[in-house]
C-alpha positions, -999 to 999 in steps of 0.1 A, spaced: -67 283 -332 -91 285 -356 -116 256 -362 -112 255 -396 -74 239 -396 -84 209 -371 -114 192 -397 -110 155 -385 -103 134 -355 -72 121 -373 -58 157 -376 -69 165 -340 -50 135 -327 -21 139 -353 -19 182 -338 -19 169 -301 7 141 -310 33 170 -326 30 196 -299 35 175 -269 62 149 -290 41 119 -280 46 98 -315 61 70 -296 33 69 -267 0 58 -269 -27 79 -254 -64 90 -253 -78 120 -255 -106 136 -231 -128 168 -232 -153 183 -206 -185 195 -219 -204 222 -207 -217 204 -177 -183 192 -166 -185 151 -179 -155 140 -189 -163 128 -225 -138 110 -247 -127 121 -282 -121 92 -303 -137 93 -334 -151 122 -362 -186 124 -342 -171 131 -306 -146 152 -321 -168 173 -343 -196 172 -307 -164 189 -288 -156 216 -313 -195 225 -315 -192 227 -273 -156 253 -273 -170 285 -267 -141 296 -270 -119 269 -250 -118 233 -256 -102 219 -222 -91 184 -236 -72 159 -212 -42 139 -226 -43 102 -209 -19 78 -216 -35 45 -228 -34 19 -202 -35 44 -170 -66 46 -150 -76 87 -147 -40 102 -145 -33 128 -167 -8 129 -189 -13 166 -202 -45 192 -197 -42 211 -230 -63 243 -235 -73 248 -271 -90 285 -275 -112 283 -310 -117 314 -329 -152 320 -344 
């Protein structure tokens, strides 16, 4: 994927929502930085923090809202430079 087609938070959550078909579930979204934390994504700032960190994957965790640390999904995303 190339970094380019994902510019916003809105269009990161909007791509996650399509490929997995979860329009009618609510969820968060999660990434691990290059120490390991467990960071959310929730807004343009953590979004844009987690794109600057893929080199080249982007391990982002797919929670549903209202569950405590079970994952939903564990999407890859490999960025192109």
């Amino acid at each position: 994927m190339d970094k380019a087609q994902l510019k916003t938070f809105e269009e990161f959550y909007k791509h996650v929502q399509t490929i997995h078909k979860l329009q009618a579930i609510p969820f968060t979204t999660w990434y691990t930085d290059m120490h390991g934390d467990l960071l959310p994504i929730n807004n343009d700032d953590n979004f844009l923090r987690a794109i600057t960190t893929a080199r080249p994957l982007l391990r982002v965790f797919v929670q549903r809202k209202g569950t405590q640390k079970k994952f939903y999904f564990n999407l890859n995303l490999y960025f192109l430079k």
